[in-house]
N, C-alpha and C positions, 0 to 999 in steps of 0.2 A: 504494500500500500504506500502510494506518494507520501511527501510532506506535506503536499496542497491538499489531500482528499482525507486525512489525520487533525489539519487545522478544520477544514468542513466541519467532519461529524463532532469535533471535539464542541461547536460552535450553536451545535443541534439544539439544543436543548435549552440554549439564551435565546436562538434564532425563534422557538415552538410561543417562549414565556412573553417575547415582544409581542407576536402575533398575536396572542391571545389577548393580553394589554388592551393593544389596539383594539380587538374587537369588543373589549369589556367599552372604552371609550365612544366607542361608534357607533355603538346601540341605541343609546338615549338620543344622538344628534338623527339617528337612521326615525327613530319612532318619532321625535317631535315634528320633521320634516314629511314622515309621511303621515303621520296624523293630518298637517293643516291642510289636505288636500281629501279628508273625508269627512262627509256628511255629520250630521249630528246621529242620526242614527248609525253608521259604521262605525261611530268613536266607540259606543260600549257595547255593540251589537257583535261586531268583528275582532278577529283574533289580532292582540297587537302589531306583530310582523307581516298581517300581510296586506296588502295594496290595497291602494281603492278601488271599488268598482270600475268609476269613471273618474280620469282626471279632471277638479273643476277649481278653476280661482275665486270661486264664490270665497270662500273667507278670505282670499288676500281682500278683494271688493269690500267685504262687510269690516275684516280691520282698518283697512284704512279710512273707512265714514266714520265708523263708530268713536273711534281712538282719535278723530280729527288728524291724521299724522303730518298734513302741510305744516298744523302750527307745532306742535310738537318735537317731528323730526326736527323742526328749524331751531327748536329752544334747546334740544338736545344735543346739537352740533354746534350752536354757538355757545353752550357753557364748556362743549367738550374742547372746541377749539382756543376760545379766548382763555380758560384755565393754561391747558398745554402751551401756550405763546405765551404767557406770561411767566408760568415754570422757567421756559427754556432760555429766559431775558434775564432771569433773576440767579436760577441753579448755576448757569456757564460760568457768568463772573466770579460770583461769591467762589465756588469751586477753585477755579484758579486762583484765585487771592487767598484762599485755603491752604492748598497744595505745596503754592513757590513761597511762602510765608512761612518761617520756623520759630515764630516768636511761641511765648503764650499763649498771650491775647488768642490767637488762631486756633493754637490747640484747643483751649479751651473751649473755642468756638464751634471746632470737629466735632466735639467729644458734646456738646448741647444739640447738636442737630443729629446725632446719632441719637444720646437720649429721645429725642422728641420721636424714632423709629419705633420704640420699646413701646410708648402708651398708644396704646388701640387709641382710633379715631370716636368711637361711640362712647370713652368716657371723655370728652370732651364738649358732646355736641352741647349739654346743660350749660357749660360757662362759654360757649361759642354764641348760644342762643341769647344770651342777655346780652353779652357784646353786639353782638346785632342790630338786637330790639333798641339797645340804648342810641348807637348809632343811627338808626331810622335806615338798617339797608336789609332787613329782615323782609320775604316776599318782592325781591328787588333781583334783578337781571345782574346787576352789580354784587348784590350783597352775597349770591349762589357761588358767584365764579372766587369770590373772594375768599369763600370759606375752601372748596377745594385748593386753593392755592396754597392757602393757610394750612390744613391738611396732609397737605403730599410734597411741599417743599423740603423737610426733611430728607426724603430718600431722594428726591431729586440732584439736593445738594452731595449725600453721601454715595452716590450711584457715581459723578462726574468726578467727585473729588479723587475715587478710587480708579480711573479712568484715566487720569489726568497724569498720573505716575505712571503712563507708557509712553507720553509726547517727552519728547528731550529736549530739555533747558537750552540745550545750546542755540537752537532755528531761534530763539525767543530772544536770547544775546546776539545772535548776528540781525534781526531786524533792529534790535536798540542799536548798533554800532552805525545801520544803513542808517538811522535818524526816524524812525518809525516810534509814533509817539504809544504812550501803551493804550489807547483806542484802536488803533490801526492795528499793532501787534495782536491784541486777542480777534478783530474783526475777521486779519486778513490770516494769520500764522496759527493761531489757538484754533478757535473755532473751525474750520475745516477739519482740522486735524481731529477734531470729538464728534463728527459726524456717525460715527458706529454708539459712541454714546448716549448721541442726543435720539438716535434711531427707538435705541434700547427702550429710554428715557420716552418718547413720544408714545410709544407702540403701552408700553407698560401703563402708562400714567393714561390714554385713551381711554383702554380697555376699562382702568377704573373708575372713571369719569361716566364715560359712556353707559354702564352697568350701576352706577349708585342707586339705590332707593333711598336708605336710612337719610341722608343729608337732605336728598331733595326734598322728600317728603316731608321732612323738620322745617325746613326755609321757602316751602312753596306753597303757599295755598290757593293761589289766583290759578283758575283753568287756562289763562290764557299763559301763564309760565310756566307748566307742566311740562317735563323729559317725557319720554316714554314711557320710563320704568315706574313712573306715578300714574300715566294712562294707562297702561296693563291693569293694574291692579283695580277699575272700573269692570271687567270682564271677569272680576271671581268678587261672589260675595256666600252670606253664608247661607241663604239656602236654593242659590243655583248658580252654575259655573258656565262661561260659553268657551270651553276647553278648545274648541277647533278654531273657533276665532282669534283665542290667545296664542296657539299653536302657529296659526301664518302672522299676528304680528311678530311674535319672536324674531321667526325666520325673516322678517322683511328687517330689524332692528340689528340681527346679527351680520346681514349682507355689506355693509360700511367695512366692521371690525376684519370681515375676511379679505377683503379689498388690500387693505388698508397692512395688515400681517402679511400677506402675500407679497406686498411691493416693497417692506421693509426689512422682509427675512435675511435678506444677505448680511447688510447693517444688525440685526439686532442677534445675530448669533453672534457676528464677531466683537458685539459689545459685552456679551457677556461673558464670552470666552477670556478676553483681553482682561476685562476687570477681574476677573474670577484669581486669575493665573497673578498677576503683577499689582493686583490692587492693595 
């Protein structure tokens, strides 16, 4: 027997336990996808696994009336967006002025934004909400995107800082030598160079954004500034469910995040790889 057909079968057996993984994972996404494409009657009527009768987009139709998703998706995208742009305005610098900084002060600084990693966001929301309230940005466009920022800048800042120890000081010394002031240096030399970073950083902090309920649900009460994940929840109450109608909004909510992972895969492996290894 080769050494190639020795490493094979010796491989069998991790090769059998991935598959299976996989299929444990692809079940739920297999069932929720084909649920939203059957009736009310095939949801309990029908054996889980298997197809609909007829293929119909009546429920993408009915989620998208019901759930209002023009105004929605749109509230949804722009707390997802304007958080993450503001993350990524605030994480990059701080980070670098982290990293090339060996004073104290700095450390000290790492080691506070790490802390703020440790405390879950949900025991927070209590003293997040009277800050809010006090300020007058509670049920505010503004006051939503503020709290996630508030929220997830922690890991943002500890994600780059640890990142940031694969760029080499020196490209950073020879733009100060060229007369590159340090706006220009982190614009033109830094930032490119945390592009796998900022990937990581985007893709990660989306998915969180995109998927919240707990925050939303706390700082939103007007229908017209409703994400998704507060309009879903209109479609289960306690004594009836519209399971297949919930089933194609998911899938219509989840279409963005696959887009969006898909185009940033290459970047967000080798950002985690990178920090993982040298962080």
């Amino acid at each position: 027997m080769t050494e190639h057909k020795k490493f094979r079968l010796s491989s069998l057996p991790t090769q059998i336990l991935v598959l299976i993984t996989a299929l444990l994972f692809m079940a739920p996404l297999y069932i929720v996808l084909n649920y939203s494409f059957k009736s009310r009657q095939e949801l309990f009527i029908s054996n889980p696994l298997a197809l609909p009768g007829t293929v119909s987009f009546e429920n993408y139709i009915t989620a998208f009336n019901r759930l209002n998703l023009t105004t929605t998706f749109f509230n949804t995208i722009f707390y997802t967006v304007a958080a993450v742009t503001v993350l990524i305005l605030i994480c990059g610098p701080a980070a670098w002025a982290i990293a090339r900084n060996k004073g104290r002060f700095y450390k000290a600084l790492y080691i506070y934004f790490i802390v703020g990693i440790m405390i879950p966001a949900q025991a927070l929301f209590l003293p997040m909400y009277i800050v809010g309230f006090n300020l007058g940005i509670v049920n505010t466009r503004f006051g939503v995107v503020f709290m996630f920022v508030a929220t997830n800048l922690s890991f943002g800042i500890f994600l780059l800082t640890s990142f940031m120890s694969t760029i080499p000081v020196e490209l950073e010394e020879s733009a100060r030598i060229d007369g590159c002031s340090i706006y220009r240096t982190y614009f033109s030399i830094v930032m490119p160079l945390l592009k796998p970073a900022i990937a990581t950083l985007i893709i990660m902090q989306t998915f969180q954004i995109w998927n919240d309920f707990l925050m939303s649900s706390l700082f939103v009460t007007t229908q017209s500034l409703r994400p998704m994940t507060v309009a879903l929840q209109a479609l289960f109450s306690q004594h009836t469910s519209d399971y297949s109608t919930a089933f194609a909004a998911i899938v219509l909510s989840a279409v963005p995040m696959i887009i969006l992972f898909v185009a940033l895969q290459r970047y967000f492996i080798k950002g985690l790889t990178a920090g993982a290894v040298k962080g």
